[in-house]
PyMOL commands that place a pseudoatom at each C-alpha (Angstrom):
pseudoatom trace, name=CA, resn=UNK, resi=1, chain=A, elem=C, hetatm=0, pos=[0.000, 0.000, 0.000]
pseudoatom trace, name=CA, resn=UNK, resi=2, chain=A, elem=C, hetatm=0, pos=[0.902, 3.227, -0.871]
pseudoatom trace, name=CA, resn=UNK, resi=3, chain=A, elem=C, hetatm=0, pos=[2.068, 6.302, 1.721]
pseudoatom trace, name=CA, resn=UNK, resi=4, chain=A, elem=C, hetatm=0, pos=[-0.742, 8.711, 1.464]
pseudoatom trace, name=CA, resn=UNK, resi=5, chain=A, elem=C, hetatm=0, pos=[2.067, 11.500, 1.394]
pseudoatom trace, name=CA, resn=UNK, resi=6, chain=A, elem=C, hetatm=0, pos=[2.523, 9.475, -2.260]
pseudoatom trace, name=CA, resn=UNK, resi=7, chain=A, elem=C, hetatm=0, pos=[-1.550, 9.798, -3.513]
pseudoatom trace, name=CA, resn=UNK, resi=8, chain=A, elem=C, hetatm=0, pos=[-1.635, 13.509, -2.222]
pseudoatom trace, name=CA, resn=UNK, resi=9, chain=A, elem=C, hetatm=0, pos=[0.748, 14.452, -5.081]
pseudoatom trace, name=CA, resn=UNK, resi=10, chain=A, elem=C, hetatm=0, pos=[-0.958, 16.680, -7.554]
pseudoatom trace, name=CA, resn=UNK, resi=11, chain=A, elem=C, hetatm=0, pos=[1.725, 16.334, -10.593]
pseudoatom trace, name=CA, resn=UNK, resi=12, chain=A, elem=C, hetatm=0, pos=[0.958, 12.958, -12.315]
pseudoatom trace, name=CA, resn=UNK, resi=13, chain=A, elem=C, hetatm=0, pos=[4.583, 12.440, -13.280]
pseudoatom trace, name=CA, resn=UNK, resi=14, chain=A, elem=C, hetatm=0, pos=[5.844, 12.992, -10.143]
pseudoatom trace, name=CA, resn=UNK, resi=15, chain=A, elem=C, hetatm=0, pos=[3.133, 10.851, -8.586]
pseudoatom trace, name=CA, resn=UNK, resi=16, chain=A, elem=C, hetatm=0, pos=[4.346, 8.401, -10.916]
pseudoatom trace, name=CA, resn=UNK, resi=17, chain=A, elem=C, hetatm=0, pos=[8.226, 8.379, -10.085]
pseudoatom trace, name=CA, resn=UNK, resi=18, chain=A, elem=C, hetatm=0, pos=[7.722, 8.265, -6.163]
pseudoatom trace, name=CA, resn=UNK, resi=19, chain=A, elem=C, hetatm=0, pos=[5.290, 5.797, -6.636]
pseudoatom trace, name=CA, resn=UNK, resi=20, chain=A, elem=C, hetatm=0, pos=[7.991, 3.660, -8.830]
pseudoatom trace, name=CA, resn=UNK, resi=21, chain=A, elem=C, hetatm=0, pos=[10.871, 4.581, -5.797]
pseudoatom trace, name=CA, resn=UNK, resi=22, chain=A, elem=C, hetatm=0, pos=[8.886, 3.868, -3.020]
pseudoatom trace, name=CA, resn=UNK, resi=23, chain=A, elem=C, hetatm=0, pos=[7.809, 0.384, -4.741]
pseudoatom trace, name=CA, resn=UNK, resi=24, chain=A, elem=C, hetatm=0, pos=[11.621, -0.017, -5.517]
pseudoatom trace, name=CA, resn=UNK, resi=25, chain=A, elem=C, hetatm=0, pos=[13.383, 0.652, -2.357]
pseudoatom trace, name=CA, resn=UNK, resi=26, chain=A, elem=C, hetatm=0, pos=[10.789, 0.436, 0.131]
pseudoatom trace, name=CA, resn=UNK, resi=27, chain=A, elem=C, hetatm=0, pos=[12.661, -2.651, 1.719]
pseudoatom trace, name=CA, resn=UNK, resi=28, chain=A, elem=C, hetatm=0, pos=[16.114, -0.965, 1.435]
pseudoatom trace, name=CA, resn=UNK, resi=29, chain=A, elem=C, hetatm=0, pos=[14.343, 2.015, 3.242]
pseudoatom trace, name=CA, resn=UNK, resi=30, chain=A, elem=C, hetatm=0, pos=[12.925, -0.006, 6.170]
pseudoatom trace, name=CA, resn=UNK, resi=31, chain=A, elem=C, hetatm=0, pos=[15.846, -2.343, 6.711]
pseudoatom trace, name=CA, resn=UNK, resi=32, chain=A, elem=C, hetatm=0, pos=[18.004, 0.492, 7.108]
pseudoatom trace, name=CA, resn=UNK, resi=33, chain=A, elem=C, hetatm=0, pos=[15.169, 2.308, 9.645]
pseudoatom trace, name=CA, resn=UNK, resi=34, chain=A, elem=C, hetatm=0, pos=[15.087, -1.086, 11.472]
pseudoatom trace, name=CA, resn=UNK, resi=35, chain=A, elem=C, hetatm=0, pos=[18.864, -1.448, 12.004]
pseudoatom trace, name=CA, resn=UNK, resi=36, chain=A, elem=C, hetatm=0, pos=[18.519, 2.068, 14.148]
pseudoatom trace, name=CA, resn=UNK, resi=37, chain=A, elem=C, hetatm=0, pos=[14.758, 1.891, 15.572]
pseudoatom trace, name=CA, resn=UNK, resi=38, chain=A, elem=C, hetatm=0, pos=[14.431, -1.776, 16.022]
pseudoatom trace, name=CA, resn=UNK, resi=39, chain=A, elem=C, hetatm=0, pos=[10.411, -1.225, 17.270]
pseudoatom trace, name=CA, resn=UNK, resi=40, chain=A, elem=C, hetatm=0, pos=[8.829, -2.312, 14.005]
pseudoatom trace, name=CA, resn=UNK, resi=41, chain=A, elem=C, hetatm=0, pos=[5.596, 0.204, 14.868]
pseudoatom trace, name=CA, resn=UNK, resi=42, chain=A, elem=C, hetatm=0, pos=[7.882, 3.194, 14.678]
pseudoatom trace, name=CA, resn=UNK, resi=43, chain=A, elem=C, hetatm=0, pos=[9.676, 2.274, 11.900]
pseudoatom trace, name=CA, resn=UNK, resi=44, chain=A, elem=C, hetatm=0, pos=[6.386, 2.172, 9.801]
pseudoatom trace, name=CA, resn=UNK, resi=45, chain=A, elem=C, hetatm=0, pos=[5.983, 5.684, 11.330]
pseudoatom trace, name=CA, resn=UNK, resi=46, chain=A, elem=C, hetatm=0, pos=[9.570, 6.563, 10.378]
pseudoatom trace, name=CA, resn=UNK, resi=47, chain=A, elem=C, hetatm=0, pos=[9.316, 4.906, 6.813]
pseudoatom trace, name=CA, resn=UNK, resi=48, chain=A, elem=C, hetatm=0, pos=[6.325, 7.595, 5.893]
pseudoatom trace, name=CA, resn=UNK, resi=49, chain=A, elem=C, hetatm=0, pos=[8.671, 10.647, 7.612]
pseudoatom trace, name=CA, resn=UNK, resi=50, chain=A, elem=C, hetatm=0, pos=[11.588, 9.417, 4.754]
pseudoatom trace, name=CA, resn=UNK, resi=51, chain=A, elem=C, hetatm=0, pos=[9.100, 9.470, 2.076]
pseudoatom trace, name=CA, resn=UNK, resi=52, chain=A, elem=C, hetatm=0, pos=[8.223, 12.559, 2.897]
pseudoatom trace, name=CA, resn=UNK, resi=53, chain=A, elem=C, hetatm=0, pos=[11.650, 14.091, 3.206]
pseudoatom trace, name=CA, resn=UNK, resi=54, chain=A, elem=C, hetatm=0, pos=[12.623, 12.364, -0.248]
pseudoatom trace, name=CA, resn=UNK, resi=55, chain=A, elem=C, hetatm=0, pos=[9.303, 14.321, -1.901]
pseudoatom trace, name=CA, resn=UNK, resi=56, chain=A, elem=C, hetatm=0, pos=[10.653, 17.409, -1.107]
pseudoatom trace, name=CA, resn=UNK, resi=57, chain=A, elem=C, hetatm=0, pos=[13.798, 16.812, -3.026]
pseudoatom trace, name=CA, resn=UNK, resi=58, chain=A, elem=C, hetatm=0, pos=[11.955, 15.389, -6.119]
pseudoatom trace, name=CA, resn=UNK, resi=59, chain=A, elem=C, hetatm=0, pos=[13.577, 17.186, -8.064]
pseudoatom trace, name=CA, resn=UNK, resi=60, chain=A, elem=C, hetatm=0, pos=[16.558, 16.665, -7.046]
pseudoatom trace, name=CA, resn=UNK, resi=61, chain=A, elem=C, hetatm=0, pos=[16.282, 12.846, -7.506]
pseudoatom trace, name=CA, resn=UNK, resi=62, chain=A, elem=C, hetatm=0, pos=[14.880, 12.500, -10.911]
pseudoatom trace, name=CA, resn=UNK, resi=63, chain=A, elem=C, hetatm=0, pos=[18.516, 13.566, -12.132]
pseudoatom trace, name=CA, resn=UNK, resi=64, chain=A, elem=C, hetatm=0, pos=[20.200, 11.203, -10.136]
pseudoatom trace, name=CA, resn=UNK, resi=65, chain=A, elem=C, hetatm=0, pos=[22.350, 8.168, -11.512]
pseudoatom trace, name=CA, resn=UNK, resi=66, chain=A, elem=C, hetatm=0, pos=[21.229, 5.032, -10.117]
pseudoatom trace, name=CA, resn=UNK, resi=67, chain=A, elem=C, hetatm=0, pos=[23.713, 4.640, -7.554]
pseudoatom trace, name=CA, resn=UNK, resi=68, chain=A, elem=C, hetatm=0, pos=[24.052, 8.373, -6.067]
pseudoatom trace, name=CA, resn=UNK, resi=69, chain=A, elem=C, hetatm=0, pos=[20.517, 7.797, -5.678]
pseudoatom trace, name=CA, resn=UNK, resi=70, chain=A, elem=C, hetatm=0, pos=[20.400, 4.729, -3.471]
pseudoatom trace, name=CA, resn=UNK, resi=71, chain=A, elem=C, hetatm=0, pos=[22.998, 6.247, -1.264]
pseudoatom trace, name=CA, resn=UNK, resi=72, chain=A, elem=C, hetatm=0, pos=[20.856, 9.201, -1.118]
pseudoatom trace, name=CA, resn=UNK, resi=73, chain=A, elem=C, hetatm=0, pos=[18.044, 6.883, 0.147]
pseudoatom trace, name=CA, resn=UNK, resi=74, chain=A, elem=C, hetatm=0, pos=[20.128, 5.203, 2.349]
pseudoatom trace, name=CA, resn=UNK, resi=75, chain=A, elem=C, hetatm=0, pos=[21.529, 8.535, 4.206]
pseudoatom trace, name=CA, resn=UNK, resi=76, chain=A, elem=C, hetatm=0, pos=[17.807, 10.123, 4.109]
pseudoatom trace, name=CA, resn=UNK, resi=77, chain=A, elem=C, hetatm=0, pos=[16.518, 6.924, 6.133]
pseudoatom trace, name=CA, resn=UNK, resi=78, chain=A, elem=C, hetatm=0, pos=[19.768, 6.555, 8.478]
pseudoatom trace, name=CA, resn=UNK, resi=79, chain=A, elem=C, hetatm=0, pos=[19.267, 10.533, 8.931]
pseudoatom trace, name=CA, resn=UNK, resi=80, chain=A, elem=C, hetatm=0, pos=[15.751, 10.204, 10.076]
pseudoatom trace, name=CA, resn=UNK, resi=81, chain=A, elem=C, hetatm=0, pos=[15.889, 7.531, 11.857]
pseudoatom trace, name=CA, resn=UNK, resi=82, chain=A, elem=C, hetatm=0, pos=[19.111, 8.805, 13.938]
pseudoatom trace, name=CA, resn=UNK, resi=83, chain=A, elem=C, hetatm=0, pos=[16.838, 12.434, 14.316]
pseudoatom trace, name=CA, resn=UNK, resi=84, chain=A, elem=C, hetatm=0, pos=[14.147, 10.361, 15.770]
pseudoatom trace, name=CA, resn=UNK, resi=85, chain=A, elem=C, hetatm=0, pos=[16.292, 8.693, 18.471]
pseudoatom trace, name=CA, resn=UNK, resi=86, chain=A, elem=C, hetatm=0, pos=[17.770, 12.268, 19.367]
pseudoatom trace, name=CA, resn=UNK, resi=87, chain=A, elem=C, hetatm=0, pos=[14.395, 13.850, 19.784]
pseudoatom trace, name=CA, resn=UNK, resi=88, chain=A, elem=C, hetatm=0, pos=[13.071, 10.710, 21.833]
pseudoatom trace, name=CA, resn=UNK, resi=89, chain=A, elem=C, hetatm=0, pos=[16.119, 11.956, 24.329]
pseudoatom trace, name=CA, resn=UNK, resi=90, chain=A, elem=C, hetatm=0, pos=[15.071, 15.801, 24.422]
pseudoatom trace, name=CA, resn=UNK, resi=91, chain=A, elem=C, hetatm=0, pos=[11.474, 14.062, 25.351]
pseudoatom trace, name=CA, resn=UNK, resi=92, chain=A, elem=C, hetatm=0, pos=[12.905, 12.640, 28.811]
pseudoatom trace, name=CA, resn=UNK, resi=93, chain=A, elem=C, hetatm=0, pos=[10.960, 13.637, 31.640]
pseudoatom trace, name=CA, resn=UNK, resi=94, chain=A, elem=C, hetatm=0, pos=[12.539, 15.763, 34.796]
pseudoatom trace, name=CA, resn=UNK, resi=95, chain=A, elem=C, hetatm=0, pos=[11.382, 12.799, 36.591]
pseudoatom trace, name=CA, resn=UNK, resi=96, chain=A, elem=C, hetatm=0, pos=[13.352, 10.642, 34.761]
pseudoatom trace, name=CA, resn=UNK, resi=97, chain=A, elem=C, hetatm=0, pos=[15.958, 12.956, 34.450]
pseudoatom trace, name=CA, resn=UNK, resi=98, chain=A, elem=C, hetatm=0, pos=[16.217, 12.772, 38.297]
pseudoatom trace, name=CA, resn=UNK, resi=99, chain=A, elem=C, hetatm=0, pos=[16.100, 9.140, 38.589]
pseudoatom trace, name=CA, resn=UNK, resi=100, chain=A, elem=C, hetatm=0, pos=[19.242, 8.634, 35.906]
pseudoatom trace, name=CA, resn=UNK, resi=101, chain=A, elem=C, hetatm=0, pos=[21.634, 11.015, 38.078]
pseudoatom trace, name=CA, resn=UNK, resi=102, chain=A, elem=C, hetatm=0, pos=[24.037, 9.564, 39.802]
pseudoatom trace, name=CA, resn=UNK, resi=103, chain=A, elem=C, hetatm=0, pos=[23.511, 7.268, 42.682]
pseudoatom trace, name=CA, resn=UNK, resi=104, chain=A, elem=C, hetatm=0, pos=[24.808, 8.270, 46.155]
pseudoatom trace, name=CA, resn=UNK, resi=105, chain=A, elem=C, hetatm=0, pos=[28.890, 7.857, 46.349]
pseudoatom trace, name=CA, resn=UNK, resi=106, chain=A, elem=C, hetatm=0, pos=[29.982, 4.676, 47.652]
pseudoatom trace, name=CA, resn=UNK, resi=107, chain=A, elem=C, hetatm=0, pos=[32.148, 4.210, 50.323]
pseudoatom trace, name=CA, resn=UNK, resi=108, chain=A, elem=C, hetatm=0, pos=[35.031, 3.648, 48.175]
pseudoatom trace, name=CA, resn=UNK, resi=109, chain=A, elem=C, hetatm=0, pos=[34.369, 6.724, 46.456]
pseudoatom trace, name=CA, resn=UNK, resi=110, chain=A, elem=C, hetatm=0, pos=[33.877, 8.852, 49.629]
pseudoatom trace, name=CA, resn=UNK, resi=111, chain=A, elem=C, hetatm=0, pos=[37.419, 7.644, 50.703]
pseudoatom trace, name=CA, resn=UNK, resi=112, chain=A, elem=C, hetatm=0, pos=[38.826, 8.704, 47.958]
pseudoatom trace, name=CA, resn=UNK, resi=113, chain=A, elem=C, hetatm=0, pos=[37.475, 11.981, 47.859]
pseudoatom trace, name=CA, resn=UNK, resi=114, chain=A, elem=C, hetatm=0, pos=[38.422, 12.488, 51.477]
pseudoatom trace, name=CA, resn=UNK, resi=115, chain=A, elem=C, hetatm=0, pos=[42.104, 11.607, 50.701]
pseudoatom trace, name=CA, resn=UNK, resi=116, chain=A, elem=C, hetatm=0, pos=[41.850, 13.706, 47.739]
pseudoatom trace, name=CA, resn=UNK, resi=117, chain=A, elem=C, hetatm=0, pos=[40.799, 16.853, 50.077]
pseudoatom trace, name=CA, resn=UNK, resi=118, chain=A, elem=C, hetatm=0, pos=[43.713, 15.796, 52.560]
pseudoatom trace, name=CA, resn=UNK, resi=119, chain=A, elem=C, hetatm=0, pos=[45.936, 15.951, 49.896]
pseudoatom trace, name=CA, resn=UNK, resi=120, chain=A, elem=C, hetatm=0, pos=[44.909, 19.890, 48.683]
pseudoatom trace, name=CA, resn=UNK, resi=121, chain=A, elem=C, hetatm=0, pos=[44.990, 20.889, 51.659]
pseudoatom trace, name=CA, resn=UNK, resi=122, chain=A, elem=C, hetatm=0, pos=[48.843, 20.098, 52.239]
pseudoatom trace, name=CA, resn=UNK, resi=123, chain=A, elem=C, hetatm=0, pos=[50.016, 21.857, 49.100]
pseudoatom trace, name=CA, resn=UNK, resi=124, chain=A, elem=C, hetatm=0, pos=[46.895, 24.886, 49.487]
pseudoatom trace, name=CA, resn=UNK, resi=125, chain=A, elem=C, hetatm=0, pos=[49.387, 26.714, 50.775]
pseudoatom trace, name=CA, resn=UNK, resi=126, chain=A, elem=C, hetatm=0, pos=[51.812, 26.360, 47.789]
pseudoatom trace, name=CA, resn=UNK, resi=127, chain=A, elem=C, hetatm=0, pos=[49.147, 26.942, 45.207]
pseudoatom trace, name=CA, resn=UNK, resi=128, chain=A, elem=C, hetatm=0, pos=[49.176, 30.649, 43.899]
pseudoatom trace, name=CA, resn=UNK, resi=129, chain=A, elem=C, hetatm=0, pos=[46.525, 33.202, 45.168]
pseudoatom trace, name=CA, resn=UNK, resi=130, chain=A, elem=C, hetatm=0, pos=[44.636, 33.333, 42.004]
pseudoatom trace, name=CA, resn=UNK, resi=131, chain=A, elem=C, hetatm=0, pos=[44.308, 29.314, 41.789]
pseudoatom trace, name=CA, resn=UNK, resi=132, chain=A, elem=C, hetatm=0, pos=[43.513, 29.541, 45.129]
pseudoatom trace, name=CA, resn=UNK, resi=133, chain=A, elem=C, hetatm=0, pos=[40.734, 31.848, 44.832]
pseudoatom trace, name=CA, resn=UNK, resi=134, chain=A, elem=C, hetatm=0, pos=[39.004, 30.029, 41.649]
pseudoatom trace, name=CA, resn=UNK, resi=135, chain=A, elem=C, hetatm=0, pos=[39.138, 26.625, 43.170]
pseudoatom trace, name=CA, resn=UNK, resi=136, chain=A, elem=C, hetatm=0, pos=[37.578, 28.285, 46.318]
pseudoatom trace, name=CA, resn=UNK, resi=137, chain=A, elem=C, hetatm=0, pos=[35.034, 30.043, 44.811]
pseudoatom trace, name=CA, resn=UNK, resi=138, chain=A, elem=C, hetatm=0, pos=[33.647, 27.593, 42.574]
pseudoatom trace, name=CA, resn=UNK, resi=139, chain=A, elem=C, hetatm=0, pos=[33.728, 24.401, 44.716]
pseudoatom trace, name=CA, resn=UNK, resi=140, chain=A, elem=C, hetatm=0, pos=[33.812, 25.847, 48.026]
pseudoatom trace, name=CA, resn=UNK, resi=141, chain=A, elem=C, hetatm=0, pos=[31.884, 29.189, 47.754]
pseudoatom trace, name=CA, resn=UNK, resi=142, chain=A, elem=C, hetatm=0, pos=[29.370, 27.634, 44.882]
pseudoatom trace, name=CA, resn=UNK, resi=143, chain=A, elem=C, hetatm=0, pos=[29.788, 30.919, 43.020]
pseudoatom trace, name=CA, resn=UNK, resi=144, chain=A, elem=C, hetatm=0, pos=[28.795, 31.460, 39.349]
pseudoatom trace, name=CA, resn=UNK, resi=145, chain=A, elem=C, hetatm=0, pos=[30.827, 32.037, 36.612]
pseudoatom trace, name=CA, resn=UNK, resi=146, chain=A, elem=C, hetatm=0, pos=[30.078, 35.226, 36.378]
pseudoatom trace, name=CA, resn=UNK, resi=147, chain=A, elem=C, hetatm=0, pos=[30.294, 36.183, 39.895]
pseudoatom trace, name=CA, resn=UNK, resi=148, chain=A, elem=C, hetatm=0, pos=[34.217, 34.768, 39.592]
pseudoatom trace, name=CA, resn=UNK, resi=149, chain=A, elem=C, hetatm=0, pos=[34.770, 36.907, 36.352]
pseudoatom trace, name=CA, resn=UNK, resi=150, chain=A, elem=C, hetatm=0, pos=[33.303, 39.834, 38.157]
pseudoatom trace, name=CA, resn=UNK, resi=151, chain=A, elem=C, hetatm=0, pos=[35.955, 39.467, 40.746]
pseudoatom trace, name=CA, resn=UNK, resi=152, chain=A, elem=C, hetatm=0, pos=[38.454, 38.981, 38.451]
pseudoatom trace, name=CA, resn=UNK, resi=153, chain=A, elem=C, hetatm=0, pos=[37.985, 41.464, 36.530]
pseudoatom trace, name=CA, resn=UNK, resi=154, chain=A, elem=C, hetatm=0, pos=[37.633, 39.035, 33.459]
pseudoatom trace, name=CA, resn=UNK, resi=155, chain=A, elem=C, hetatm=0, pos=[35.382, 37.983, 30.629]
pseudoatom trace, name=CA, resn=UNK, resi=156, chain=A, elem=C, hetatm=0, pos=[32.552, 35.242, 32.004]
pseudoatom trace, name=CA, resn=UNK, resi=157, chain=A, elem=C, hetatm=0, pos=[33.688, 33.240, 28.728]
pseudoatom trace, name=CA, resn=UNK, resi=158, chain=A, elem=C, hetatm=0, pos=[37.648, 32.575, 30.104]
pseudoatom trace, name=CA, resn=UNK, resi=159, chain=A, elem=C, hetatm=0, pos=[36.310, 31.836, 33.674]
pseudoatom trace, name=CA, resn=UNK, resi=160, chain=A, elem=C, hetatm=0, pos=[36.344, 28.151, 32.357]
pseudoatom trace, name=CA, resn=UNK, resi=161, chain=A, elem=C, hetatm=0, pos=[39.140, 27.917, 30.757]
pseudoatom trace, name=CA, resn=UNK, resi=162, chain=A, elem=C, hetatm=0, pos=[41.025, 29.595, 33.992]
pseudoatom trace, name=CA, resn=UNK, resi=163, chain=A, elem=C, hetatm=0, pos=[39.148, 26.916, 36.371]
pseudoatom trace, name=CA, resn=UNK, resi=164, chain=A, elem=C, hetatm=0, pos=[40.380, 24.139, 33.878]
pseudoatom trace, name=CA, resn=UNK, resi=165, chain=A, elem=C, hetatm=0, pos=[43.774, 25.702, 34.452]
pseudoatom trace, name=CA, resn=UNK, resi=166, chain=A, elem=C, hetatm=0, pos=[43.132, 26.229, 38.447]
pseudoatom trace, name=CA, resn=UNK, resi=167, chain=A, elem=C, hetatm=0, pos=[42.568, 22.484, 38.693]
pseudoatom trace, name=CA, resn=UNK, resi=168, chain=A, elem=C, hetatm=0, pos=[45.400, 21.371, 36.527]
pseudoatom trace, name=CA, resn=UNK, resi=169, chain=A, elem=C, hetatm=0, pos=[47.743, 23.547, 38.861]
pseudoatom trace, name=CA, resn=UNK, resi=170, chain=A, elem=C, hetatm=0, pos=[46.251, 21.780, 42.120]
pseudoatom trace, name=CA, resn=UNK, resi=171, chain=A, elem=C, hetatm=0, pos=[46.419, 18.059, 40.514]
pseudoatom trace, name=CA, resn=UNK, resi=172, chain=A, elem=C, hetatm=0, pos=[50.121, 18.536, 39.454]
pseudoatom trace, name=CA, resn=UNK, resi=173, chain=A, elem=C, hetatm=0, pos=[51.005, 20.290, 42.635]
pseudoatom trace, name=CA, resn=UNK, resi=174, chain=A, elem=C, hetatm=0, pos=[49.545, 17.438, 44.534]
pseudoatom trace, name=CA, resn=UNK, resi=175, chain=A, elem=C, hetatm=0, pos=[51.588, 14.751, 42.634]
pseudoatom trace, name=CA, resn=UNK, resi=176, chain=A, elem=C, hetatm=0, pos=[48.650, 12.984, 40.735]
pseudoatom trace, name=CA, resn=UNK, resi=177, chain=A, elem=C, hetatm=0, pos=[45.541, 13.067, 39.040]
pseudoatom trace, name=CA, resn=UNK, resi=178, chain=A, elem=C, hetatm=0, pos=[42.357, 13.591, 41.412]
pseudoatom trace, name=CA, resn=UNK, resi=179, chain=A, elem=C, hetatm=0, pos=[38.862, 14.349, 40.296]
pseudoatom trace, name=CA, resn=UNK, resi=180, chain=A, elem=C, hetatm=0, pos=[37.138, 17.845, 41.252]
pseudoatom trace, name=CA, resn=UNK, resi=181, chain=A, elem=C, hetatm=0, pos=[33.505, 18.064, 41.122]
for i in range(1, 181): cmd.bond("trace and resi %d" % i, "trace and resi %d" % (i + 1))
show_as sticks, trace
zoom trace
């Protein structure tokens, strides 16, 4: 059966030819949606969302050799089938949002951190006032990026770069490579 995105074509020719490529690659079309989707209801929903896409470039495909034109097919299907997954993710609920954050720390992990914290505070001292300060304000302080630029008297865009920088300075003073928040 036809896509009804096919029958609502007003041009009899170019009824004709998506009517002949849809009949043609129609199997090439879904196995390619299924290898992404896998839920055979949404890949029938998918399969009219390609045709679709390809009637807008009609013209563009009736000049097409043979082969350019299956790997067009091929990319439009992957293409929409790869947009549908990534706007299935936007669609996640703040519930579920909350329930895929990170579990609590384990023990392990708290150790760690603790040693970590033992550790910066030996070489604090060492570390230069301006490392001191970012490191401080961000993870101790909670302050925004902007609030640090403000005090810095530099650009909110660098204050990243400078914590990135701040945190190097504390790992390599410290000996080895420890995690920051």
């Amino acid at each position: 059966m036809l896509p009804l995105v096919i029958m609502a074509i007003e041009d009899e020719d170019d009824k004709a030819f998506m009517t002949w490529l849809y009949l043609q690659y129609r199997r090439l079309i879904y196995s390619e949606v299924r290898k992404i989707i896998g839920n055979t209801d949404e890949v029938e929903d998918l399969l009219q969302s390609v045709v679709e896409k390809l009637i807008e470039k009609l013209s563009l495909l009736r000049g097409m050799e043979q082969n350019k034109l299956v790997n067009y097919i091929i990319s439009t299907a992957k293409n929409t089938a790869y947009n549908s997954l990534r706007g299935k993710d936007r669609g996640i609920l703040w519930e579920e949002q909350e329930a895929l954050a990170d579990p609590a720390p384990t023990p392990e992990d708290q150790i760690i951190a603790q040693e970590d914290l033992y550790r910066l505070a030996h070489v604090w001292g060492n570390l230069d006032e301006r490392t001191q300060y970012l490191l401080s304000a961000k993870y101790i302080l909670k302050k925004s990026g902007k609030e640090i630029a403000g005090n810095l008297n530099m650009p909110s865009d660098n204050v990243r770069t400078a914590l990135v920088r701040a945190k190097r300075t504390a790992r390599e003073a410290m000996g080895q490579r420890v995690s920051f928040p």
